[in-house]
PQR file of N, CA, C, O and H, with PARSE charges and radii, in Angstrom:
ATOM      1  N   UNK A   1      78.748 102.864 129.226 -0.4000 1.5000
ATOM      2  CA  UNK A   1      79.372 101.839 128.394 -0.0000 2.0000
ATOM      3  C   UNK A   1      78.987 102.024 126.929  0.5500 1.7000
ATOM      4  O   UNK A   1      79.841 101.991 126.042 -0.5500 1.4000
ATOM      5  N   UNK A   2      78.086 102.158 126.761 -0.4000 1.5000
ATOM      6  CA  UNK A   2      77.301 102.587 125.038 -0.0000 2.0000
ATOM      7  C   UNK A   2      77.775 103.754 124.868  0.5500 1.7000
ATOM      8  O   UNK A   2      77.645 103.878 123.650 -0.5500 1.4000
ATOM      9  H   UNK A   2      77.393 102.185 127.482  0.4000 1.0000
ATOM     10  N   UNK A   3      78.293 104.818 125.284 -0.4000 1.5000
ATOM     11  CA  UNK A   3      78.460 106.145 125.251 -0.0000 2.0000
ATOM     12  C   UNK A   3      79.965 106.030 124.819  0.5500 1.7000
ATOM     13  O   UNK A   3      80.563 106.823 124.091 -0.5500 1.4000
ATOM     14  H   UNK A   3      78.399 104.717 126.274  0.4000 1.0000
ATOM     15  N   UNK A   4      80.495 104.825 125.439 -0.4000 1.5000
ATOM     16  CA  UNK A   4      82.075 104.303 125.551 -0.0000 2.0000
ATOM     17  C   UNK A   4      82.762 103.611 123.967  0.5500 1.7000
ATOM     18  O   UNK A   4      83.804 103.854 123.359 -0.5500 1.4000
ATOM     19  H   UNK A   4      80.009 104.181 126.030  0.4000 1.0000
ATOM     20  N   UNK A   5      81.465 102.547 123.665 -0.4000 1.5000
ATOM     21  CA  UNK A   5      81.709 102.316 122.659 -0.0000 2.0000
ATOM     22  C   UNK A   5      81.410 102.882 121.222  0.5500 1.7000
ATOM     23  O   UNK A   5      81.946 102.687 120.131 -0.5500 1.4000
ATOM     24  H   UNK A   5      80.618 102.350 124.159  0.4000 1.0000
ATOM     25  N   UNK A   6      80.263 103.722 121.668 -0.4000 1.5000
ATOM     26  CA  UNK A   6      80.268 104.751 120.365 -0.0000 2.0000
ATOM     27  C   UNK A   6      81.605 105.393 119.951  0.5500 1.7000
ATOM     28  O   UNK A   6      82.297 105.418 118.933 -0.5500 1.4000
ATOM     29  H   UNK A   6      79.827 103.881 122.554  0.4000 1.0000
ATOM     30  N   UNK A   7      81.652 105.875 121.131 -0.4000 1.5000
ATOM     31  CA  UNK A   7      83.215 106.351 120.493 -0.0000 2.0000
ATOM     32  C   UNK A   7      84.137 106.151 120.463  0.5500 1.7000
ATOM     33  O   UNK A   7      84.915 107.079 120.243 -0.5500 1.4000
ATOM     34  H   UNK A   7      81.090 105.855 121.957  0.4000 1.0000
ATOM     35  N   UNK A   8      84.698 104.668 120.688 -0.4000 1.5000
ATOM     36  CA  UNK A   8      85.651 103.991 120.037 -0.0000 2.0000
ATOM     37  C   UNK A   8      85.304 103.698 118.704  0.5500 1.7000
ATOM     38  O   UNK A   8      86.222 103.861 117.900 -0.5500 1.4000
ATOM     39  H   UNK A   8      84.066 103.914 120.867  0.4000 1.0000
ATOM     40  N   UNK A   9      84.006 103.230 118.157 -0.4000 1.5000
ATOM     41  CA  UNK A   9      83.722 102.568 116.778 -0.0000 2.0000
ATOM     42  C   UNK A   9      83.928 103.862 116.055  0.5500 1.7000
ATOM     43  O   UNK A   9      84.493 103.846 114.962 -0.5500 1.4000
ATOM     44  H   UNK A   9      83.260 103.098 118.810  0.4000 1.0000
ATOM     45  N   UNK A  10      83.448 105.146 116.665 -0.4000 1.5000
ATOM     46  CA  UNK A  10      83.414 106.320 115.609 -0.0000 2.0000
ATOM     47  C   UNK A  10      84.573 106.578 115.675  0.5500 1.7000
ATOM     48  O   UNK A  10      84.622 107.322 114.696 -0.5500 1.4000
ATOM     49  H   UNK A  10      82.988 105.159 117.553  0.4000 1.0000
ATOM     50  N   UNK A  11      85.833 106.557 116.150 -0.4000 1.5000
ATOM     51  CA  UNK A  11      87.421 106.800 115.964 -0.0000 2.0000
ATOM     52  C   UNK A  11      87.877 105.030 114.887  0.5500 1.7000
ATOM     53  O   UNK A  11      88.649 104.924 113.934 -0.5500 1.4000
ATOM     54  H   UNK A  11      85.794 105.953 116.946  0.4000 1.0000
ATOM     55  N   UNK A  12      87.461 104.492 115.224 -0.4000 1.5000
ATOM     56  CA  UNK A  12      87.510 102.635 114.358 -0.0000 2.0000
ATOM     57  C   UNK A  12      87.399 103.174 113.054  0.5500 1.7000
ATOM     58  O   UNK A  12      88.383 103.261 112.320 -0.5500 1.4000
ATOM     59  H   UNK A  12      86.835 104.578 115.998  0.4000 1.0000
ATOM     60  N   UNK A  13      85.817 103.689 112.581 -0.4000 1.5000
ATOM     61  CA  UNK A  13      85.260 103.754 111.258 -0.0000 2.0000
ATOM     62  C   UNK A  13      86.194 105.066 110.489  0.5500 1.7000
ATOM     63  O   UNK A  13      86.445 105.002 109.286 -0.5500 1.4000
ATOM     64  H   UNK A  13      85.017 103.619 113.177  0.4000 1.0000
ATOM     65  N   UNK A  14      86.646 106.205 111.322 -0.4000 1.5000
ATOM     66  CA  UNK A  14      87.302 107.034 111.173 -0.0000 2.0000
ATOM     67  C   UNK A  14      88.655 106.628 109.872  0.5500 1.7000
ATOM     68  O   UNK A  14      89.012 106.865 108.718 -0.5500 1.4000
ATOM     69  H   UNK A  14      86.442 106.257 112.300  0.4000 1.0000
ATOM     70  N   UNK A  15      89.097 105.624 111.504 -0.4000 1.5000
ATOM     71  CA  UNK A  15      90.757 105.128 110.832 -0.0000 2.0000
ATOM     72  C   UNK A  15      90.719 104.435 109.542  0.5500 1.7000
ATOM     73  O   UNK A  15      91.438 104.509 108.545 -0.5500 1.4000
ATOM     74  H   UNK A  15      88.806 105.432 112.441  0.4000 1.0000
ATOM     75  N   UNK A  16      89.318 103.498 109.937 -0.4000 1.5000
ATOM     76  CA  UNK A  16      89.748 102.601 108.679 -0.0000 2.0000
ATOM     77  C   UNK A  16      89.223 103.289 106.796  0.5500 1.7000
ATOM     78  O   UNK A  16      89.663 103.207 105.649 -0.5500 1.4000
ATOM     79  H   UNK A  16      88.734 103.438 110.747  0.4000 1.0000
ATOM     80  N   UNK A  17      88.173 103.861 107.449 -0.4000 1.5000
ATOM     81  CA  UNK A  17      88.283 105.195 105.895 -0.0000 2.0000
ATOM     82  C   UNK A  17      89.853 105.756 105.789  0.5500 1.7000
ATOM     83  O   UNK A  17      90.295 105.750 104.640 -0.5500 1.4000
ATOM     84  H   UNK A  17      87.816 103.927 108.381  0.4000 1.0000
ATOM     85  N   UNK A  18      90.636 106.174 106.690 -0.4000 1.5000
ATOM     86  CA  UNK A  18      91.846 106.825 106.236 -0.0000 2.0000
ATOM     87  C   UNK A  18      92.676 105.385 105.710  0.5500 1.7000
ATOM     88  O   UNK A  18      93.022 105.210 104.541 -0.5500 1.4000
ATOM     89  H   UNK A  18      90.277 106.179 107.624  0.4000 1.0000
ATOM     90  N   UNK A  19      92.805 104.851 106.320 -0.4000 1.5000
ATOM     91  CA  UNK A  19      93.585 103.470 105.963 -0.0000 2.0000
ATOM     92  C   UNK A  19      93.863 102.600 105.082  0.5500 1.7000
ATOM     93  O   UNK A  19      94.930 102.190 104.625 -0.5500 1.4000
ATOM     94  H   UNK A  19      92.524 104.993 107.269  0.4000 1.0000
ATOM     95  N   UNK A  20      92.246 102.233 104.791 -0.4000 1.5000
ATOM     96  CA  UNK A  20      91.556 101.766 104.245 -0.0000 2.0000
ATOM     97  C   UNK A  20      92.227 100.352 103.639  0.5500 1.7000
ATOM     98  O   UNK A  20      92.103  99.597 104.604 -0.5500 1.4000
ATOM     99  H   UNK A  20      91.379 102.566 105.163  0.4000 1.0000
ATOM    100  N   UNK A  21      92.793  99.672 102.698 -0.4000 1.5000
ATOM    101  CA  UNK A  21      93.109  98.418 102.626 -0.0000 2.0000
ATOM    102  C   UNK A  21      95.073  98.068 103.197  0.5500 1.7000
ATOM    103  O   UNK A  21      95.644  97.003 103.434 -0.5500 1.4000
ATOM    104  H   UNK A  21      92.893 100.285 101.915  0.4000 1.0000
ATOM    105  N   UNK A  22      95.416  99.050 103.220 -0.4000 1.5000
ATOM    106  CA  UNK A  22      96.894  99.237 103.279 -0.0000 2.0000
ATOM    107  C   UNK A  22      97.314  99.072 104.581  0.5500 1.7000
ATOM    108  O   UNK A  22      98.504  99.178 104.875 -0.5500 1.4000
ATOM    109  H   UNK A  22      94.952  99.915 103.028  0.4000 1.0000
ATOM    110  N   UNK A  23      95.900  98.661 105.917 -0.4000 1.5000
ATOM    111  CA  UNK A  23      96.116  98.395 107.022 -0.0000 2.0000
ATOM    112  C   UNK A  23      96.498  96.615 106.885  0.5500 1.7000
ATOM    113  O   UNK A  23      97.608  96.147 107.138 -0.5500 1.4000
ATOM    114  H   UNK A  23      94.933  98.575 105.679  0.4000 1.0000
ATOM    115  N   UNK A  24      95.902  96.216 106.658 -0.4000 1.5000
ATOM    116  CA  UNK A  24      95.728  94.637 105.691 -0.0000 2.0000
ATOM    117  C   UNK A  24      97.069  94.218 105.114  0.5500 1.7000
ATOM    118  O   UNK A  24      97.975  93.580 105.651 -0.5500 1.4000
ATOM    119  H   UNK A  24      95.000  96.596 106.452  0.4000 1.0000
ATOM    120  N   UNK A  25      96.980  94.725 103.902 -0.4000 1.5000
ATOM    121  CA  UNK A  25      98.453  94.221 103.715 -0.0000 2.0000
ATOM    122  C   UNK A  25      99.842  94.702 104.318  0.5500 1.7000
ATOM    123  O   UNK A  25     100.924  94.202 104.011 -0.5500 1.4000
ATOM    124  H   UNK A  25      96.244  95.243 103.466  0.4000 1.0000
ATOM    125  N   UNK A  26      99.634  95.891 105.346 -0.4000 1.5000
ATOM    126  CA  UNK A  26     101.108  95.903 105.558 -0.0000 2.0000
ATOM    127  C   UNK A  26     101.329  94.934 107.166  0.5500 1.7000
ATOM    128  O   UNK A  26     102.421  94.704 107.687 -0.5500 1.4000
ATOM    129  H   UNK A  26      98.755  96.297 105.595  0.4000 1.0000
ATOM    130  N   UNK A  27     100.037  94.515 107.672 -0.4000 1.5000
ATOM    131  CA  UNK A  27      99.965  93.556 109.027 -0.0000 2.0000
ATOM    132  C   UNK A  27      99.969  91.706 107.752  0.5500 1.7000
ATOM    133  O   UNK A  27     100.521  90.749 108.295 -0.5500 1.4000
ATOM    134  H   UNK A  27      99.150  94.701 107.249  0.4000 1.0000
ATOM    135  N   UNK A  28      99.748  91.607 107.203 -0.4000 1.5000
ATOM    136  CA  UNK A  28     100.710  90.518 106.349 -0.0000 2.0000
ATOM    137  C   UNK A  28     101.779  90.648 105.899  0.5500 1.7000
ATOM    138  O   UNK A  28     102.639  89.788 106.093 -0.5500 1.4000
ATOM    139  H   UNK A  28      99.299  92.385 106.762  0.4000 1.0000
ATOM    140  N   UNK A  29     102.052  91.921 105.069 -0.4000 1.5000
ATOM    141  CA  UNK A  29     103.635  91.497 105.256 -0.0000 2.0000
ATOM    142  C   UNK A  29     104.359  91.347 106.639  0.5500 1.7000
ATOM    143  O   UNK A  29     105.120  90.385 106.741 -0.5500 1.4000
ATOM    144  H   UNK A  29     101.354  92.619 104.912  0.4000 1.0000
ATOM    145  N   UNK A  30     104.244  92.005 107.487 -0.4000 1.5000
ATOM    146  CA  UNK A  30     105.132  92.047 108.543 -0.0000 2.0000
ATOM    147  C   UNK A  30     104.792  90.734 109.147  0.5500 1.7000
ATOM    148  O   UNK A  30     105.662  90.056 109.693 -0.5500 1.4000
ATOM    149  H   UNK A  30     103.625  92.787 107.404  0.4000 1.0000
ATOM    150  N   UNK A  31     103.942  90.474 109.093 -0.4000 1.5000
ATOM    151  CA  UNK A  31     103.463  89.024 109.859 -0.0000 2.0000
ATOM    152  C   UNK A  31     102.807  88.933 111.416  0.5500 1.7000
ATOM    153  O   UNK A  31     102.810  88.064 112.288 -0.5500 1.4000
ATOM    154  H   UNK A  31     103.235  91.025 108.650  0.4000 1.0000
ATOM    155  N   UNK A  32     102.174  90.462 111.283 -0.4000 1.5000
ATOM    156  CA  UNK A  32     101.745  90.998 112.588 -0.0000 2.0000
ATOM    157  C   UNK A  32      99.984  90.855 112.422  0.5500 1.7000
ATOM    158  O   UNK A  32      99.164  91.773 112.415 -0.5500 1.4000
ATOM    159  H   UNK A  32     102.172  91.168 110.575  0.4000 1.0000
ATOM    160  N   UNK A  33      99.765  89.498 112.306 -0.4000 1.5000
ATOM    161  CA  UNK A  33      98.252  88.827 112.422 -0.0000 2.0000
ATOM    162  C   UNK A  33      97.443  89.598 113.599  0.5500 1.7000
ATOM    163  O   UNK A  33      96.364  90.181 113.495 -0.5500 1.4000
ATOM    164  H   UNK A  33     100.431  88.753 112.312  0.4000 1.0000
ATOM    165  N   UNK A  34      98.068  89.476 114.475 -0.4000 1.5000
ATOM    166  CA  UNK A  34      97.803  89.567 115.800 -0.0000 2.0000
ATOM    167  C   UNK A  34      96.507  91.244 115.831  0.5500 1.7000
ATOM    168  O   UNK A  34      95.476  91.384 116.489 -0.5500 1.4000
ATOM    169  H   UNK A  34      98.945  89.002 114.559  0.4000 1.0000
ATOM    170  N   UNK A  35      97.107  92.119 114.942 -0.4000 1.5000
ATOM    171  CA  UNK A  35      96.529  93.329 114.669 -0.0000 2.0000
ATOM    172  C   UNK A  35      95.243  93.399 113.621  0.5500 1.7000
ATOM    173  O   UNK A  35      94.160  93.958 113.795 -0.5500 1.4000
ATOM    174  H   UNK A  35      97.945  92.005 114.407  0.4000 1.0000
ATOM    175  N   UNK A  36      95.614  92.812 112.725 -0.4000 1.5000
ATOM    176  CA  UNK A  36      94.543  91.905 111.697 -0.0000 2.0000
ATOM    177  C   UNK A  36      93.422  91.288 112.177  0.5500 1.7000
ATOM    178  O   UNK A  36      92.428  91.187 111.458 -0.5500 1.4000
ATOM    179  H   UNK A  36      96.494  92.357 112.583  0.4000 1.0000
ATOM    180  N   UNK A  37      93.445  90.804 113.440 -0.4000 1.5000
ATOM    181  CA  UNK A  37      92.752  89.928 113.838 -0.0000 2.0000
ATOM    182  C   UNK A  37      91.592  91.025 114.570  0.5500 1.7000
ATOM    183  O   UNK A  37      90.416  91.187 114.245 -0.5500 1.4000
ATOM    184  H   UNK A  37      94.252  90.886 114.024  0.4000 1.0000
ATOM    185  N   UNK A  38      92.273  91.614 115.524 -0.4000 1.5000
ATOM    186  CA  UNK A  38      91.787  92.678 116.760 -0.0000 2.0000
ATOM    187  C   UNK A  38      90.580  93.990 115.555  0.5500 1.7000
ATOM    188  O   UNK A  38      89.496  94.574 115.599 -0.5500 1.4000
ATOM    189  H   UNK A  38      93.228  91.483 115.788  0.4000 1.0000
ATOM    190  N   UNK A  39      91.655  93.820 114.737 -0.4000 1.5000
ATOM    191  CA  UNK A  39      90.565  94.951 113.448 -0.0000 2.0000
ATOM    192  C   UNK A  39      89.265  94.044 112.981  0.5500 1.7000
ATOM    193  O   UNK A  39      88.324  94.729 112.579 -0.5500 1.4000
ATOM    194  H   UNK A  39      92.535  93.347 114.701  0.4000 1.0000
ATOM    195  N   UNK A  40      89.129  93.111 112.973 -0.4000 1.5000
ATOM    196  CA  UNK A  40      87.908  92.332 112.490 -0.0000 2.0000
ATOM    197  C   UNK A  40      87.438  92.305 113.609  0.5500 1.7000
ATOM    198  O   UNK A  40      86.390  92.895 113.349 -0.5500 1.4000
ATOM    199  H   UNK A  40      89.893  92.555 113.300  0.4000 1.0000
ATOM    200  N   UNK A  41      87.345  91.988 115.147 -0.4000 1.5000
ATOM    201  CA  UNK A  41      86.750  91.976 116.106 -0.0000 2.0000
ATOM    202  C   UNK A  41      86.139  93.008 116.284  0.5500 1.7000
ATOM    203  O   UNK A  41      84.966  92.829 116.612 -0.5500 1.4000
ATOM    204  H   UNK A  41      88.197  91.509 115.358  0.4000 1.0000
ATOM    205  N   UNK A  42      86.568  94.373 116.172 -0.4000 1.5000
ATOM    206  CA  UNK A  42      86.156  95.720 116.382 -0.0000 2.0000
ATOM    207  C   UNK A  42      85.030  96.118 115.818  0.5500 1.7000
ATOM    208  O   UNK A  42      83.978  96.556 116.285 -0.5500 1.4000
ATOM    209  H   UNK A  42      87.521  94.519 115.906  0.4000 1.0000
ATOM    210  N   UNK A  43      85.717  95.717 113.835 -0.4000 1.5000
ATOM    211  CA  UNK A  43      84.496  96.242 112.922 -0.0000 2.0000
ATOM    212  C   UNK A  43      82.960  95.332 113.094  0.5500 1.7000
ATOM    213  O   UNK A  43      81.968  95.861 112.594 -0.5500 1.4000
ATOM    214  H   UNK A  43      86.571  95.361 113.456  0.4000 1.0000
ATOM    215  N   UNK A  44      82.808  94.118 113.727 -0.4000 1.5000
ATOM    216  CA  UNK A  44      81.810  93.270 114.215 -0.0000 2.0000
ATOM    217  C   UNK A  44      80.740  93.838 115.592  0.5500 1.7000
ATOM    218  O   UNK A  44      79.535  93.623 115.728 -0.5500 1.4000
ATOM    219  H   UNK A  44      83.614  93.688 114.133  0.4000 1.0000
ATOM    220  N   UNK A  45      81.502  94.475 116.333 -0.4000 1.5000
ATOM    221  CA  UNK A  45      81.419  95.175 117.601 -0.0000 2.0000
ATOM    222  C   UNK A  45      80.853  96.526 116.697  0.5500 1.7000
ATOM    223  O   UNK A  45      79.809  96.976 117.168 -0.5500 1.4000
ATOM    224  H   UNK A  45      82.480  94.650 116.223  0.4000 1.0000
ATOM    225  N   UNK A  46      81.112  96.896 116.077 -0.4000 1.5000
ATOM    226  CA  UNK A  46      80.747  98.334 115.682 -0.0000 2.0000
ATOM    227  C   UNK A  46      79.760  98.366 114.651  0.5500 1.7000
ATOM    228  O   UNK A  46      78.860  99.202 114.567 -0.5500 1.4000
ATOM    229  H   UNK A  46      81.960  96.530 115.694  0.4000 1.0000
ATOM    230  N   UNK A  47      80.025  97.166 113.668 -0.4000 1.5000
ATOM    231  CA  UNK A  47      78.321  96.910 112.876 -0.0000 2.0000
ATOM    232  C   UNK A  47      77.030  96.504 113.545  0.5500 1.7000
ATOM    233  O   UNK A  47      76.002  96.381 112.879 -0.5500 1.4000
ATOM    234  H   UNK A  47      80.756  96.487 113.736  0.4000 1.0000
TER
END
């Protein structure tokens, strides 16, 4: 399970360096919270 979540957070920390704020605003414009939300749960889980 630790072996499991390492490497989801290390593909997480990955994306969101490529991403980086433009994940954010384009899940507000569209109005797709739902994804917004699941990304703050993750980065909490992974700090």
């Amino acid at each position: 399970m630790d072996l499991w979540m390492e490497s989801i957070c290390s593909i997480y920390r990955k994306s969101i360096r490529l991403l980086g704020n433009n994940q954010y605003t384009s899940n507000v414009e569209s109005g797709s919270t739902r994804t917004e939300i699941s990304i703050g749960s993750n980065s909490s889980l992974c700090q």
